[in-house]
VEXSENU-399520 format. One record per residue (C-alpha): residue in three letters; y, x, z. Coordinates in steps of 0.02 Angstrom, whole numbers, plus 50000, padded with zeros to 5 digits. Layout:
+------+-------+-------+-------+
| rest |     y |     x |     z |
+------+-------+-------+-------+
|  ALA |     Y |     X |     Z |
...
+------+-------+-------+-------+
//
This chain:
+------+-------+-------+-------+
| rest |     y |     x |     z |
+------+-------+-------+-------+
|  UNK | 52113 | 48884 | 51196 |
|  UNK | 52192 | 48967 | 51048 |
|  UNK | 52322 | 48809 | 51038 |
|  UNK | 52400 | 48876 | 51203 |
|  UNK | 52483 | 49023 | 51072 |
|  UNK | 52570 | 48904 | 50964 |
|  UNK | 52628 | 48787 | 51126 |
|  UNK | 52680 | 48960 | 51196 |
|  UNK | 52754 | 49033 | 51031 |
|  UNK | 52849 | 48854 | 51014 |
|  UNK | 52931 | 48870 | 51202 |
|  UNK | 52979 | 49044 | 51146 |
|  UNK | 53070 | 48988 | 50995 |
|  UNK | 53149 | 48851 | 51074 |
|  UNK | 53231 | 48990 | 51216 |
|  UNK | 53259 | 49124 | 51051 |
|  UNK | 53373 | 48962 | 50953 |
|  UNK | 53459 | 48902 | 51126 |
|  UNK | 53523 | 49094 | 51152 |
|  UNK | 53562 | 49125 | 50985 |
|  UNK | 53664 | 48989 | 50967 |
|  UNK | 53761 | 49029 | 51106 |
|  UNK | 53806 | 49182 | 51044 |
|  UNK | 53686 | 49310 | 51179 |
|  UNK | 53606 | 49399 | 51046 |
|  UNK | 53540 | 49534 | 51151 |
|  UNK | 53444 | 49393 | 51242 |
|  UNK | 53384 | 49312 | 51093 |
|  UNK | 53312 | 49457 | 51022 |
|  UNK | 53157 | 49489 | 51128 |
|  UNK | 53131 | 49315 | 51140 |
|  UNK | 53106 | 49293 | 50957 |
|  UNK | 52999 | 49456 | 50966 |
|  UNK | 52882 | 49355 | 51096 |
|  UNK | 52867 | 49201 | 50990 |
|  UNK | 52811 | 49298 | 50840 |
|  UNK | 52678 | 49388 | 50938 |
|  UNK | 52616 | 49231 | 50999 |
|  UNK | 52603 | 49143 | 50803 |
|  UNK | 52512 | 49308 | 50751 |
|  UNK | 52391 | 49273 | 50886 |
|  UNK | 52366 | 49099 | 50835 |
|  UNK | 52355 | 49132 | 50665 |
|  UNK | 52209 | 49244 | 50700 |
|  UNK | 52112 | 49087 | 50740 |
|  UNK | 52183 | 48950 | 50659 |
|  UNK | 52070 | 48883 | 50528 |
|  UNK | 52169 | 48755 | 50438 |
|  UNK | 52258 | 48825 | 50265 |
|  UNK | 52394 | 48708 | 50282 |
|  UNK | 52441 | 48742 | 50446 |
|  UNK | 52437 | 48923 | 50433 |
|  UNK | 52536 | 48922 | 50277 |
|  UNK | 52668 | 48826 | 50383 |
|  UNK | 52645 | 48923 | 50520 |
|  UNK | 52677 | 49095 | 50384 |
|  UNK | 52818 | 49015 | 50326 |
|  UNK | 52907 | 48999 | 50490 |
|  UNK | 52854 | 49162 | 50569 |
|  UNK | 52939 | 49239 | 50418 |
|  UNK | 53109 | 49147 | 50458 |
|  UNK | 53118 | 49205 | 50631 |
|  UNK | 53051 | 49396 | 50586 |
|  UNK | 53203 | 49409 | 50475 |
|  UNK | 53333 | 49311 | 50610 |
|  UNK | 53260 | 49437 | 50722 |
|  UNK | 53297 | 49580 | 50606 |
|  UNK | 53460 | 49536 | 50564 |
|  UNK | 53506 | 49509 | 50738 |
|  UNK | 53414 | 49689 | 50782 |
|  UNK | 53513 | 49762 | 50665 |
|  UNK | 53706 | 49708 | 50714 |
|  UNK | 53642 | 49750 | 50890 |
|  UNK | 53586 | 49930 | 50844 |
|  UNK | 53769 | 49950 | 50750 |
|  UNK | 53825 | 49883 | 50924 |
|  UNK | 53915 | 49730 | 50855 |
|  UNK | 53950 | 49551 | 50906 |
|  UNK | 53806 | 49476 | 50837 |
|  UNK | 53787 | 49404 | 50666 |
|  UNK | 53878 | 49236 | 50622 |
|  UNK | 53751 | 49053 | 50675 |
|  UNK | 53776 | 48913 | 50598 |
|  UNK | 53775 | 48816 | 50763 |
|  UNK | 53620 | 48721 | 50753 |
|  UNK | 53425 | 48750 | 50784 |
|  UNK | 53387 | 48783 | 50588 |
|  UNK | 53520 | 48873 | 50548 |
|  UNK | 53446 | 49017 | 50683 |
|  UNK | 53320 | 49034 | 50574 |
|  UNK | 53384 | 49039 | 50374 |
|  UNK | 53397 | 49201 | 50318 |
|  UNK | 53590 | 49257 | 50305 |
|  UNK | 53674 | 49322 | 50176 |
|  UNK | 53682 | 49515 | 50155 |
|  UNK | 53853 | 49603 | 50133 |
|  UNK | 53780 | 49711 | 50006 |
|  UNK | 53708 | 49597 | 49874 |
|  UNK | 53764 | 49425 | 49954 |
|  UNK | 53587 | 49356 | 49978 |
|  UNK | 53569 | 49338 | 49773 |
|  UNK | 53398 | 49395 | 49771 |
|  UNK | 53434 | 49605 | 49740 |
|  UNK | 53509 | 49578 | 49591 |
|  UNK | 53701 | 49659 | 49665 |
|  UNK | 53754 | 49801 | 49727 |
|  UNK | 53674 | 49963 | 49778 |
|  UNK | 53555 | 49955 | 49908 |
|  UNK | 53502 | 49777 | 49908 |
|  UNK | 53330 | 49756 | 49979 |
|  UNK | 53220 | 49615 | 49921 |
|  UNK | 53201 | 49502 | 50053 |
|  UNK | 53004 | 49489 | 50040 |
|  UNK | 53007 | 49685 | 50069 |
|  UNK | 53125 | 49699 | 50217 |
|  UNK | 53000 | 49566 | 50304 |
|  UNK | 52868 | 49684 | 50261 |
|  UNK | 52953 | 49829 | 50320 |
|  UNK | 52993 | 49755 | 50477 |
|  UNK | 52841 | 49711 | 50505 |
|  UNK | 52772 | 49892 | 50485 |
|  UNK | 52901 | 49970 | 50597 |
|  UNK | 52782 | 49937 | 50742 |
|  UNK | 52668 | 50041 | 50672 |
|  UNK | 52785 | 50184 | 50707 |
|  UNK | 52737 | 50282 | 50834 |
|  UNK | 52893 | 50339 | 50902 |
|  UNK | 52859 | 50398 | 51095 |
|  UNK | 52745 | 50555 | 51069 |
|  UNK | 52576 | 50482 | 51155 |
|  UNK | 52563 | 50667 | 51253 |
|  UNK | 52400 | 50728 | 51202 |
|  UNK | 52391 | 50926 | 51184 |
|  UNK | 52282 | 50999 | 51093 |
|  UNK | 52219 | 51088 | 51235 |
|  UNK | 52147 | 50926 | 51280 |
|  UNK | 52031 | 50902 | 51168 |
|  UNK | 51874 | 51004 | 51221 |
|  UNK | 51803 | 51085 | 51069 |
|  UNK | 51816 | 51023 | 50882 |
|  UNK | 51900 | 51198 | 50861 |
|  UNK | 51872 | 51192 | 50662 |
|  UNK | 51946 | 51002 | 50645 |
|  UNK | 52106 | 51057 | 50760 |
|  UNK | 52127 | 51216 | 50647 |
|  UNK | 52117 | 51111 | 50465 |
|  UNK | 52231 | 50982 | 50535 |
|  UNK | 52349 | 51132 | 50606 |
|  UNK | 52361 | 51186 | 50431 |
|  UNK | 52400 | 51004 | 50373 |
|  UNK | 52508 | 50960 | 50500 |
|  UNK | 52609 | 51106 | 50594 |
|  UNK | 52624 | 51260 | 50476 |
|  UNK | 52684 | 51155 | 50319 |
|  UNK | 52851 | 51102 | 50448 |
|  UNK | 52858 | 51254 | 50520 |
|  UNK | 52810 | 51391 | 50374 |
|  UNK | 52856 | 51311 | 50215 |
|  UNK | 52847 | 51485 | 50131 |
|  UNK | 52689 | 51493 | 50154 |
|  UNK | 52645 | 51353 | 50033 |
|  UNK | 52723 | 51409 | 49864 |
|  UNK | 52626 | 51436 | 49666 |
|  UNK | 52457 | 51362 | 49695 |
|  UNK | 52454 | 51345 | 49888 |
|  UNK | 52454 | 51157 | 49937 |
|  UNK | 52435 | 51104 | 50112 |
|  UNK | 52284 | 50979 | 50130 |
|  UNK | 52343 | 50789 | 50105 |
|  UNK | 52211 | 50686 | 50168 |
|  UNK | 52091 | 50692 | 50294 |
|  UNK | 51937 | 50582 | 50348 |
|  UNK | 51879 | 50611 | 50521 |
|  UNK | 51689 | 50535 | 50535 |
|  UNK | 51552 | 50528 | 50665 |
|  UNK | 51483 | 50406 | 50800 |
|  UNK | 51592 | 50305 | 50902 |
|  UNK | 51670 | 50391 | 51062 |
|  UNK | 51685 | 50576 | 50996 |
|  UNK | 51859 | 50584 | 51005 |
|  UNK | 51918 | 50534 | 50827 |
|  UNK | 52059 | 50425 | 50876 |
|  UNK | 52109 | 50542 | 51044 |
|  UNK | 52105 | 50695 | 50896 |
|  UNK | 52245 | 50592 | 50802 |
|  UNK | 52358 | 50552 | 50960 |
|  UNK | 52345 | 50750 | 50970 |
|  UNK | 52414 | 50754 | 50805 |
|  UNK | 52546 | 50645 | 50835 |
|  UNK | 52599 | 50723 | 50988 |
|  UNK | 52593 | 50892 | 50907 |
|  UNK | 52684 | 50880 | 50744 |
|  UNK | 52860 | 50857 | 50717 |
|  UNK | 52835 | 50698 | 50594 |
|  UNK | 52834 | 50533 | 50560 |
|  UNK | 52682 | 50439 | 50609 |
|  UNK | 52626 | 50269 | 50545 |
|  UNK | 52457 | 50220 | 50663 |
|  UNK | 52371 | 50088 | 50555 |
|  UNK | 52233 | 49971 | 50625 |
|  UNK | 52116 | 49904 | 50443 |
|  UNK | 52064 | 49759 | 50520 |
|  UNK | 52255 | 49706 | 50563 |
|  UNK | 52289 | 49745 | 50394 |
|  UNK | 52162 | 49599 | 50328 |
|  UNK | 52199 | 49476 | 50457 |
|  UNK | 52396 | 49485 | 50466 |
|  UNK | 52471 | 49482 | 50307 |
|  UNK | 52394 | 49341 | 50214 |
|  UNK | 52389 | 49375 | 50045 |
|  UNK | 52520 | 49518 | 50061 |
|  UNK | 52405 | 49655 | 50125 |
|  UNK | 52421 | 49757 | 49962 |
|  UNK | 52617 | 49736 | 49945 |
|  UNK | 52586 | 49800 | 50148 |
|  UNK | 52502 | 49951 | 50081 |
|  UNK | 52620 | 49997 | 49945 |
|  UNK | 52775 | 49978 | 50065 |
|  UNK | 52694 | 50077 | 50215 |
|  UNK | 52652 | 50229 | 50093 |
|  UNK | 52840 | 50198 | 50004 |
|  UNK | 52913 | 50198 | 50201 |
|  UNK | 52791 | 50370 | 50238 |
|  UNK | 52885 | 50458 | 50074 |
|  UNK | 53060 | 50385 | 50136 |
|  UNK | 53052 | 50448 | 50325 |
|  UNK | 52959 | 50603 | 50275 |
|  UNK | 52882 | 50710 | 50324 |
|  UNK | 52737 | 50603 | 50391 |
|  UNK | 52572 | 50560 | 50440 |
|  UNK | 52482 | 50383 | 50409 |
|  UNK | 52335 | 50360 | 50531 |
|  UNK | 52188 | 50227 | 50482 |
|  UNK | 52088 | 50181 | 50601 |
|  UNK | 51921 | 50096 | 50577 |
|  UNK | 51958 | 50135 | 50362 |
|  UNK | 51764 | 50078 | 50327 |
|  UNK | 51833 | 49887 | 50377 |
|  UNK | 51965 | 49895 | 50233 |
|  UNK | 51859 | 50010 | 50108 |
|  UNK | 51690 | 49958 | 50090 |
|  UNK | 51585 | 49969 | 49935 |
|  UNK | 51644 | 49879 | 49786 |
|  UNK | 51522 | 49744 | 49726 |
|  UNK | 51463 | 49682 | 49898 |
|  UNK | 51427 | 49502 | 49892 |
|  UNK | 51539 | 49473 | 50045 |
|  UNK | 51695 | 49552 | 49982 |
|  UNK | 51831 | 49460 | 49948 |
|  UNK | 51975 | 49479 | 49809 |
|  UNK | 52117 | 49515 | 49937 |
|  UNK | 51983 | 49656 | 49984 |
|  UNK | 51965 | 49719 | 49812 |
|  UNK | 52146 | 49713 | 49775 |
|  UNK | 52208 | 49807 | 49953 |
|  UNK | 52080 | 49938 | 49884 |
|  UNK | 52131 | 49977 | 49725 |
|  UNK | 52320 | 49981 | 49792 |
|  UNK | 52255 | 50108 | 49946 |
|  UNK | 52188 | 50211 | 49782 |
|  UNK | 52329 | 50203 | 49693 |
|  UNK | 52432 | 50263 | 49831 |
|  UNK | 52329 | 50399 | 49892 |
|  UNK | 52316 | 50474 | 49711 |
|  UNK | 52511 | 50482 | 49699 |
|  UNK | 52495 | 50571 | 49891 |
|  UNK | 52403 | 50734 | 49826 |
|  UNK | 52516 | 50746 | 49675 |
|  UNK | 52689 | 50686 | 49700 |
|  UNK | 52701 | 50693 | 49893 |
|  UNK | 52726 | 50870 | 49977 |
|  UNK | 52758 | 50786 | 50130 |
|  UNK | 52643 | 50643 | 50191 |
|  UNK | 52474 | 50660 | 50244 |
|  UNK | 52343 | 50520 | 50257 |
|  UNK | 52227 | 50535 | 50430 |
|  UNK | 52079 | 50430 | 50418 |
|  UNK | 51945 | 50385 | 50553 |
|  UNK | 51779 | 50297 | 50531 |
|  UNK | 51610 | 50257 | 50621 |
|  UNK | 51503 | 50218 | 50471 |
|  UNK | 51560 | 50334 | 50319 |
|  UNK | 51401 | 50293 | 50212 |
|  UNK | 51516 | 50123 | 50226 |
|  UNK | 51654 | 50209 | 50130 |
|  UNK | 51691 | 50145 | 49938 |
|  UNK | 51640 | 50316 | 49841 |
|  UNK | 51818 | 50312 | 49745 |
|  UNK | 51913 | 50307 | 49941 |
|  UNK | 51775 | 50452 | 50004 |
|  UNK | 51835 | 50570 | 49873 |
|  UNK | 52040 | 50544 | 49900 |
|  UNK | 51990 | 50631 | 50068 |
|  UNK | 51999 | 50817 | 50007 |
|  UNK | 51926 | 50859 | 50184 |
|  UNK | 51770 | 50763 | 50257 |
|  UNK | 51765 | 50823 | 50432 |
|  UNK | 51610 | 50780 | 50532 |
|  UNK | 51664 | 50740 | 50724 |
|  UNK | 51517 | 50781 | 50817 |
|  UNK | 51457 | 50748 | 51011 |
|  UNK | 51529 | 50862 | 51115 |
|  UNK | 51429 | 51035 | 51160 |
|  UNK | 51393 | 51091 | 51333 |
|  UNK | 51566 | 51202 | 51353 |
|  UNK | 51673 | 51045 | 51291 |
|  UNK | 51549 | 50941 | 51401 |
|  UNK | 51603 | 51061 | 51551 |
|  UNK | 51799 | 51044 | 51492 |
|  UNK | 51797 | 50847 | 51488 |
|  UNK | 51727 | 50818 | 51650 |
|  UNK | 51878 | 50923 | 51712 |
|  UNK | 52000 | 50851 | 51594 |
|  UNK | 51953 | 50682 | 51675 |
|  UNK | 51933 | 50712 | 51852 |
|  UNK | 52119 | 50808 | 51841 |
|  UNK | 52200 | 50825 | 52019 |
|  UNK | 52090 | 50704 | 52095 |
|  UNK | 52027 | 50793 | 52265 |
|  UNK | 51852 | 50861 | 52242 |
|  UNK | 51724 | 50993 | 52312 |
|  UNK | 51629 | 51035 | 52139 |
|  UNK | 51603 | 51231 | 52097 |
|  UNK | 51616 | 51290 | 51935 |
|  UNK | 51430 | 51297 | 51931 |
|  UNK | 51430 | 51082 | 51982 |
|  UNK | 51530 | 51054 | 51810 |
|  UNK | 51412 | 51194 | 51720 |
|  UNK | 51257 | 51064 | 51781 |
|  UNK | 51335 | 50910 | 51734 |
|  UNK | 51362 | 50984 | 51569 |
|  UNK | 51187 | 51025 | 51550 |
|  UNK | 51132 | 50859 | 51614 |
|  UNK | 51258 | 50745 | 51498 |
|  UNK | 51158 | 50813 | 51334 |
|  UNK | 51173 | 50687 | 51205 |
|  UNK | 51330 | 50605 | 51296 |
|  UNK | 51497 | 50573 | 51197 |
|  UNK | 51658 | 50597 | 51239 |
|  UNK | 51680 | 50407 | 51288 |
|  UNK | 51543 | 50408 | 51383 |
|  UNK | 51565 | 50548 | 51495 |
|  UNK | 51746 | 50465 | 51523 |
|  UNK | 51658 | 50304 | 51576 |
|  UNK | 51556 | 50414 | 51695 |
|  UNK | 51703 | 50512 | 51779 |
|  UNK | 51801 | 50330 | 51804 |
|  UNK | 51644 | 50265 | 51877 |
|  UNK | 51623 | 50425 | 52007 |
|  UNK | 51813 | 50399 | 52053 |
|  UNK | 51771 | 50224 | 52132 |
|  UNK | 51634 | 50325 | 52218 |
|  UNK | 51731 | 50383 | 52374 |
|  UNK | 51815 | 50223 | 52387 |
|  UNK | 51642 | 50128 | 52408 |
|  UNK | 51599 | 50217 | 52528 |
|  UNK | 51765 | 50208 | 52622 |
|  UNK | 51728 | 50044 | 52604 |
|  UNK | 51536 | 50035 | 52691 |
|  UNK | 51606 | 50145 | 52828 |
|  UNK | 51548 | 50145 | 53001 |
|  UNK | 51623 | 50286 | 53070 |
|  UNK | 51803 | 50374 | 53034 |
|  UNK | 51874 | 50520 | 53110 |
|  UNK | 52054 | 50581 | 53115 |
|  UNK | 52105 | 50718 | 53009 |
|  UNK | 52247 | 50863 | 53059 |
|  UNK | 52356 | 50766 | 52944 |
|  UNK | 52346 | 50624 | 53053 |
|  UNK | 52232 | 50544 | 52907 |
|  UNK | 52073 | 50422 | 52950 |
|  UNK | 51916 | 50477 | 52844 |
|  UNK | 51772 | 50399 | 52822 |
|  UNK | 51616 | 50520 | 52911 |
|  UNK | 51441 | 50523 | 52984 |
|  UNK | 51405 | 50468 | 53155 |
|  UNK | 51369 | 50641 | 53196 |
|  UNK | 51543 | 50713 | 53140 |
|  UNK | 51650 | 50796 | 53291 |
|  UNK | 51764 | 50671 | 53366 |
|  UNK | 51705 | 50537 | 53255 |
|  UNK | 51743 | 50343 | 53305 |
|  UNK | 51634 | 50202 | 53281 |
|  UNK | 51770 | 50086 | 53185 |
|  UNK | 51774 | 49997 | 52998 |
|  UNK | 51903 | 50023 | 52875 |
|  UNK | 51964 | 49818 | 52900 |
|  UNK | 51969 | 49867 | 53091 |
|  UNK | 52066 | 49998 | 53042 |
|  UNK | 52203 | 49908 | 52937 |
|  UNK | 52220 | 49762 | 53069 |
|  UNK | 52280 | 49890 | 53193 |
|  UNK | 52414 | 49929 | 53070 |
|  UNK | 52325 | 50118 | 52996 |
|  UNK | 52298 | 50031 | 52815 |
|  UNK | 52398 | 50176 | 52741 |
|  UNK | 52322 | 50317 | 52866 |
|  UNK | 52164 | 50261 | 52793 |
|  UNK | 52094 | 50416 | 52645 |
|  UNK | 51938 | 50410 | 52534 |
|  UNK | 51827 | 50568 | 52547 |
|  UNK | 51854 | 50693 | 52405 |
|  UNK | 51739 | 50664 | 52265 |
|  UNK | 51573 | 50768 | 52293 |
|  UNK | 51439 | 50816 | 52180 |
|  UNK | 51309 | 50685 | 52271 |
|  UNK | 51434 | 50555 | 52193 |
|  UNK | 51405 | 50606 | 52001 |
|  UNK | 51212 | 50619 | 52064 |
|  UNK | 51219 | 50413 | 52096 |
|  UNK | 51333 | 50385 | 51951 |
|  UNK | 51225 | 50481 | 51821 |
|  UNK | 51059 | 50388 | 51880 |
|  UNK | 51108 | 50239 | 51832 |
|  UNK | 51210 | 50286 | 51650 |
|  UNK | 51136 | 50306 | 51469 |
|  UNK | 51212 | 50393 | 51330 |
|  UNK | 51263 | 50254 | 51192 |
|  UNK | 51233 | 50367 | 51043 |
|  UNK | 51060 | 50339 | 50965 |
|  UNK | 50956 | 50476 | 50870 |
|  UNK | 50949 | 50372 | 50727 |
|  UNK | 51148 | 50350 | 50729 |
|  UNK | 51168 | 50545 | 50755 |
|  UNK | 51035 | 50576 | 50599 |
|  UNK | 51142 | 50448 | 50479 |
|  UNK | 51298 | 50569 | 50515 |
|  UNK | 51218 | 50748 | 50505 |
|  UNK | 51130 | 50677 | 50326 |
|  UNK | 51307 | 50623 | 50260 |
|  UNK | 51378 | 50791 | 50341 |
|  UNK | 51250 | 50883 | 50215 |
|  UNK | 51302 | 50799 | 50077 |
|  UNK | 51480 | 50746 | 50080 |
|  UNK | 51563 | 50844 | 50233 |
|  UNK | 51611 | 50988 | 50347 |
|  UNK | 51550 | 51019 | 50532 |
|  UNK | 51709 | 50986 | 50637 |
+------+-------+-------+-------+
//
């Protein structure tokens, strides 16, 4: 029950004030981090306007204790000054720059209302590289080369771009769901030496009551500060649907025209920060977002060779017997698979050997002193189960077979690709009139 959040936020909070108060700052921190995660949660489900206006209110108090204690901890400090009691853990405190008088003195005086914004988009900073190469992603050679010239050569050649010669600034990624769209961006982020803001639309809605445009504003604002960097949207079709719909709603309209505004200051003013974009449905797409993307590039289901490449990719070091002429085969036989699904697939066929370690009647001992699972008919086999074999103390002796090509057989008679023709039609059509094959 969603309740259990707020009793769980509450316990949280309770901890946070107790360790504040006594001064262990470094203990207090994380424990107001956990209590806010738990009132987002609620909040997600709570129905009542009054109680999650209260509940706004306070999760704002803590966010900014919690930032002000985050920040005398980062500058290695004591801790900043308590009042002593629960509540006063929680009022903001006054700044030494502008004395808490609203940003009216001194230079560099934030507005409070945008430092709790701020801190609230600092976990969309991606700041441990998520380790995907581009050599990962099988295929999509023309995508990876437009969003190398976005992305790397504008860092690393900045000659290159002089006169008329602008680096694309935004770019909508499109196609049906499991082609790699999002996995294309983590390549992105591991690969350039930038900034990079990952952005869920949905959160964007849900999370900021009434403040999703100021959100907006501030997270393109933080992009030009921290520069040079990349904003990611995933899912953009949930925040930028056509105008006029009878279901949309005014915070909709307003986060849409500020997402506009934004983006049209990005190809003109902003050398430096590029806007990465991924949808599912882009016939979804208000027409005034579609054409701030300069590029439209269509992320299609993989081909046989990228087929081939994934099923390696995701079977990795795992001990198998397939030839390269097994992976050509599965290729051929995964036609109209996506990228997702063939991942599903591999994870399936992994569990393979360890079913039928499982079922096991007979095990024989390898050179390596290893049991493995075997025929009856295998030399020196013994007639023994793998539980028989763990309650005479070989639990860790005991190995799965390598993964065979009999295994993907069983696996791939029982999967379906999820793509439909009429789904792969709805992106070629929009490809022909709006995009670029990726």
């Amino acid at each position: 029950m969603y309740s259990n959040f707020k009793e769980q936020a509450i316990e949280y909070v309770k901890q946070a004030v107790h360790e504040d108060n006594e001064g262990n700052y470094s203990k207090a921190y994380p424990l107001y981090m956990n209590a806010l995660e738990y009132f987002k949660t609620h909040l997600k489900y709570e129905k009542n306007p009054k109680i999650r206006e209260a509940i706004t209110q306070r999760f704002t108090e803590y966010l900014r204790r919690a930032e002000e204690i985050r920040a005398v901890l980062d500058e290695g400090g004591p801790g900043p000054a308590s009042n002593g009691d629960a509540a006063g853990a929680t009022r903001p405190k006054s700044k030494p720059k502008n004395g808490g008088g609203g940003g009216e003195g001194g230079d560099g005086g934030e507005d409070p209302d945008q430092a709790k914004l701020r801190s609230g988009l600092n976990s969309a900073i991606i700041r441990e590289k998520p380790n995907v190469k581009w050599n990962d992603v099988a295929g999509l050679e023309s995508a990876k080369q437009a969003l190398q010239e976005a992305v790397i050569l504008p860092v690393k050649f900045p000659q290159f771009f002089t006169g008329k010669r602008r680096p694309w600034r935004a770019f909508l990624l499109y196609g049906p769901p499991g082609t790699g769209k999002s996995y294309l961006a983590k390549a992105v982020a591991t690969e350039a030496d930038s900034t990079f803001f990952s952005i869920s639309s949905s959160d964007l809605v849900s999370k900021w009551m009434g403040e999703s445009e100021k959100l907006v504003s501030n997270l393109f604002q933080m992009a030009r500060d921290s520069a040079p960097s990349i904003i990611f949207i995933d899912e953009i079709d949930s925040l930028c649907g056509q105008r006029g719909e009878g279901n949309e709603s005014e915070a909709s309209r307003r986060i849409k025209t500020e997402l506009l505004v934004q983006m049209q200051g990005v190809g003109h003013t902003d050398q430096k920060v590029l806007v990465l974009a991924a949808t599912n449905t882009p016939y979804a797409l208000d027409q005034a977002i579609r054409r701030r993307f300069d590029k439209r590039i269509y992320i299609p289901l993989p081909d046989l060779k990228a087929r081939q490449h994934m099923f390696k990719v995701h079977l990795g070091d795992t001990p198998h017997n397939l030839t390269e002429s097994d992976f050509e085969n599965l290729a051929r036989r995964t036609e109209g698979f996506s990228g997702s699904d063939i991942s599903v697939c591999v994870k399936d066929v992994l569990f393979e050997p360890v079913r039928k370690t499982q079922d096991a009647m007979f095990f024989y001992k390898t050179p390596e002193d290893m049991w493995m699972p075997c025929g009856p008919r295998q030399p020196s086999a013994v007639q023994i189960t793998m539980q028989e074999l763990a309650a005479k103390g070989h639990a860790a002796q005991i190995l799965p077979p390598p993964i065979s090509r009999s295994d993907f057989d069983k696996v791939l008679a029982r999967q379906r690709p999820t793509v439909s023709k009429g789904d792969l039609e709805v992106h070629e059509r929009f490809t022909k009139e709006f995009g670029e094959e990726g």
